[in-house]
C-alpha positions in Angstrom: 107.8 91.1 82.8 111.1 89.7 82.5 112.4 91.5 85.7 109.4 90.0 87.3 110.5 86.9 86.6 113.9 87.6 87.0 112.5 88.6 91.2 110.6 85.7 91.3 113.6 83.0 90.3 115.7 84.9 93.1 113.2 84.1 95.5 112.8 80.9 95.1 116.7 80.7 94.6 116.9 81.6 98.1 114.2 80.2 99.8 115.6 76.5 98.5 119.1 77.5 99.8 117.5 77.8 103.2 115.8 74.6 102.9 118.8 73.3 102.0 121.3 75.1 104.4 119.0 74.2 106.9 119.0 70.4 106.2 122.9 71.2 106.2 122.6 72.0 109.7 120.2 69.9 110.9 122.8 67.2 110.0 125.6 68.6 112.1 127.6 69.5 108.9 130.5 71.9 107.9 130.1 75.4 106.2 131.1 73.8 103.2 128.9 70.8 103.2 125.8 73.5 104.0 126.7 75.8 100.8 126.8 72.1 98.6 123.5 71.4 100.3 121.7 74.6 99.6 123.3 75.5 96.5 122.1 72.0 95.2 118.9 72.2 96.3 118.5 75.7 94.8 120.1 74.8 91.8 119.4 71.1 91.1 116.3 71.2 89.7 116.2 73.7 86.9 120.0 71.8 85.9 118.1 68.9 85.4 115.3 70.7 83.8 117.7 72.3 81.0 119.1 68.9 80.2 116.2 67.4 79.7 114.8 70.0 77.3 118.4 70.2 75.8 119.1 73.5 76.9 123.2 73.9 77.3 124.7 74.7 79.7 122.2 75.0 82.3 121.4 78.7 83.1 123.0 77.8 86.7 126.1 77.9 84.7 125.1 80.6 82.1 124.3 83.4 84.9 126.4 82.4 88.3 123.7 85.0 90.0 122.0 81.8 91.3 124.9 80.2 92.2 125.8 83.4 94.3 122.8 83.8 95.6 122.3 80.0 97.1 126.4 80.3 98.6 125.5 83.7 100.1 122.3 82.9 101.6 123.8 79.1 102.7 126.5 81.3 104.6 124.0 83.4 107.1 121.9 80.3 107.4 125.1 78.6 108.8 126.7 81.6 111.0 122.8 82.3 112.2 122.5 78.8 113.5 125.6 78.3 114.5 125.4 81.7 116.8 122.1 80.5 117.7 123.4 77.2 119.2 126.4 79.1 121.0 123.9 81.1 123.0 121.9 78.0 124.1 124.6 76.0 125.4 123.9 76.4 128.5 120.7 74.8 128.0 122.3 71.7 126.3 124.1 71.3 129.8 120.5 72.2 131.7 119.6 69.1 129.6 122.5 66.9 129.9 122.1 67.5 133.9 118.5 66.2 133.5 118.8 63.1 131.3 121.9 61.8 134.2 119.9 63.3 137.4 116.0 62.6 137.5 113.9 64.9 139.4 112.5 61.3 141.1 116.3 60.9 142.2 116.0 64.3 143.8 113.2 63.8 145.5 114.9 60.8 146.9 117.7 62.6 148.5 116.0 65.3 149.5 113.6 62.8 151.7 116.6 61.8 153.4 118.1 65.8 154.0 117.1 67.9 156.3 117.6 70.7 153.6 117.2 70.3 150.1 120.6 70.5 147.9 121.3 73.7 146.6 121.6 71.9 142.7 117.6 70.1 143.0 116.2 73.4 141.1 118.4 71.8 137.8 115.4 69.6 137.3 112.8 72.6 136.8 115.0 74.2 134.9 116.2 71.7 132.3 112.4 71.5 132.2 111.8 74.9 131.5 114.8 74.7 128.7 113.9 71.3 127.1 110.2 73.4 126.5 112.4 76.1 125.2 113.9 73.9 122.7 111.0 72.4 121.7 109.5 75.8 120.8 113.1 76.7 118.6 112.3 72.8 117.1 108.9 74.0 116.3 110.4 77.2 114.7 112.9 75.6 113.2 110.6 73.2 111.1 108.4 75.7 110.4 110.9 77.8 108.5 111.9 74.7 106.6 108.6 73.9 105.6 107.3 77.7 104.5 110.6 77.9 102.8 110.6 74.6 100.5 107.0 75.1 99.9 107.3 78.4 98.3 110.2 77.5 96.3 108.6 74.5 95.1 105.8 76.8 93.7 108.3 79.3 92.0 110.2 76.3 90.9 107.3 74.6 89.7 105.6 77.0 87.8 109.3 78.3 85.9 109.5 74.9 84.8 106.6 75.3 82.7 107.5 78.4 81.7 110.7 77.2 80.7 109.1 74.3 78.5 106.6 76.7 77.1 109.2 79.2 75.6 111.3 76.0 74.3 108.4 75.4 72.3 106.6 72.6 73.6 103.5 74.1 74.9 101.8 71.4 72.2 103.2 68.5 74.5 101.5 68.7 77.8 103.5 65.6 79.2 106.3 67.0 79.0 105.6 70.7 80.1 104.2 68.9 83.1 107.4 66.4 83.6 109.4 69.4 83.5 107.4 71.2 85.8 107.6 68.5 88.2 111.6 68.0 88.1 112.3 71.4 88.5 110.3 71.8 91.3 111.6 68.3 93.1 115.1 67.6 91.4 116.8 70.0 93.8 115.3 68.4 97.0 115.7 64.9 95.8 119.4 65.4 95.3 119.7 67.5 98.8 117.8 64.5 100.4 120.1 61.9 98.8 123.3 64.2 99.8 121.8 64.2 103.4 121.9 60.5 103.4 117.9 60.2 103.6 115.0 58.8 101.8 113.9 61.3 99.4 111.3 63.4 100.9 108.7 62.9 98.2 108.5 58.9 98.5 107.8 59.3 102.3 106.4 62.6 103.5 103.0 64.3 102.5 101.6 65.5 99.6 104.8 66.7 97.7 105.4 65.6 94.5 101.3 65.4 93.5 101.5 69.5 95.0 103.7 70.2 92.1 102.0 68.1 89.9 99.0 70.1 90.5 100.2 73.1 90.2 101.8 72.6 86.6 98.4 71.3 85.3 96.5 74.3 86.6 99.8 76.9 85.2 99.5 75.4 82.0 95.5 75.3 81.6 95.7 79.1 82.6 98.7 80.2 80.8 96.5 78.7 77.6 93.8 80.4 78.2 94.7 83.7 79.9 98.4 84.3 80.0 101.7 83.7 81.5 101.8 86.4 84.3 98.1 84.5 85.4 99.2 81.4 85.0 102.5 81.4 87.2 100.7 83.2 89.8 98.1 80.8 90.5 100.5 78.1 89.7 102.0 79.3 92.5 99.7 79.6 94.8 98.2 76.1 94.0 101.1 74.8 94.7 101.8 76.1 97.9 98.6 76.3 99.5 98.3 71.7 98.8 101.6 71.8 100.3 101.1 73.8 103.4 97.5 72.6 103.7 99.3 68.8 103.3 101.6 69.2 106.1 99.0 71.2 108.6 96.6 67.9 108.4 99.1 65.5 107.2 97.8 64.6 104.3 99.4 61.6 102.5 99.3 59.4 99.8 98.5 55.3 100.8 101.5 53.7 101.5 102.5 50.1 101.1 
């Protein structure tokens, strides 16, 4: 049991580094700034989770496996991206040639030619490459997305593990608060890092996802068990998140 646990920390572990590497890179940083971005976000959370229940130091300092783990993974998210970009710069110049040449001035000069300029097909083609980057966008966000949502689950649900084994299993507030700040703590502090509004105050059902999650991990782990009860914790978790983003679901704003 404990080496399934063990697995399950490691992926979520890695799959917040991504989120956060990838936030890294989405805002044009250095390598260094990307491993401080994902190793926050994979780390954040369950630091603030240990000081809350009094548990020092924080097992990201106790076992530098996470630590390693979030640097590691932060690194091939950079290089990957990075390599990624290098291979498509031709098509940031495809685009460049588009935004400065219209395809209406083309058609302009071409009225007056008696043949076409050689150069006119650039407007097709930084069409064809804007749609390509589009798709990569698309990609891109999709990663992010499947990524933080599943460690939000496994994040979510070893918080109320965490609270459970310190005891507290009596005191449902704070299992759930717990819960809840280990799954969002480390993509608060990436957000605020990243110079943005934290994501839960602005985008989708996030925050309430976790919330959820820890109610139904702690009702089950009660009544059935803990290997139950972070599994569908997990799940819940997950499946409000993804479902929240697919039909945007959201809480009423002011």
């Amino acid at each position: 049991m404990e080496l399934f646990i063990f697995i399950f920390e490691i992926i979520g572990t890695a799959a917040f580094a991504v989120s956060g590497a990838m936030t890294g890179v989405a805002k044009k940083m250095d390598i260094f700034g990307v491993c401080i971005l994902g190793l926050t976000t994979a780390t954040g959370g369950g630091m603030i989770r240990d000081v809350v229940l009094g548990v020092t130091p924080p097992a990201a300092f106790r076992d530098p496996v996470y630590a390693v783990i979030s640097i590691a993974v932060s690194v091939v998210v950079f290089f990957v991206f990075r390599r990624h970009k290098s291979e498509n710069k031709f098509s940031d110049q495809t685009v460049l040639r588009l935004s400065r040449h219209r395809v209406v001035n083309f058609e302009s000069r071409t009225s007056r030619l008696s043949k076409p300029p050689q150069n006119c097909t650039y407007g097709m083609e930084g069409v064809d490459m804007t749609m390509h980057e589009g798709k990569g966008k698309k990609a891109f966000d999709l990663i992010l997305l499947v990524t933080d949502s599943a460690g939000l689950g496994i994040f979510t649900v070893c918080g109320v593990r965490t609270a459970i084994e310190c005891g507290y299993i009596s005191n449902h507030f704070l299992v759930l608060f717990v819960a809840v700040v280990t799954g969002v703590g480390g993509g608060v502090l990436r957000d605020i890092f990243a110079g943005d509004r934290p994501y839960i105050f602005v985008k989708h059902i996030y925050a309430c996802a976790s919330l959820i999650g820890a109610l139904a991990a702690m009702l089950v782990w009660i009544q059935v068990g803990q290997s139950a009860a972070m599994l569908i914790g997990f799940i819940v978790v997950t499946a409000i998140r993804l479902l929240a983003a697919r039909f945007r679901w959201s809480l009423p704003k002011a």
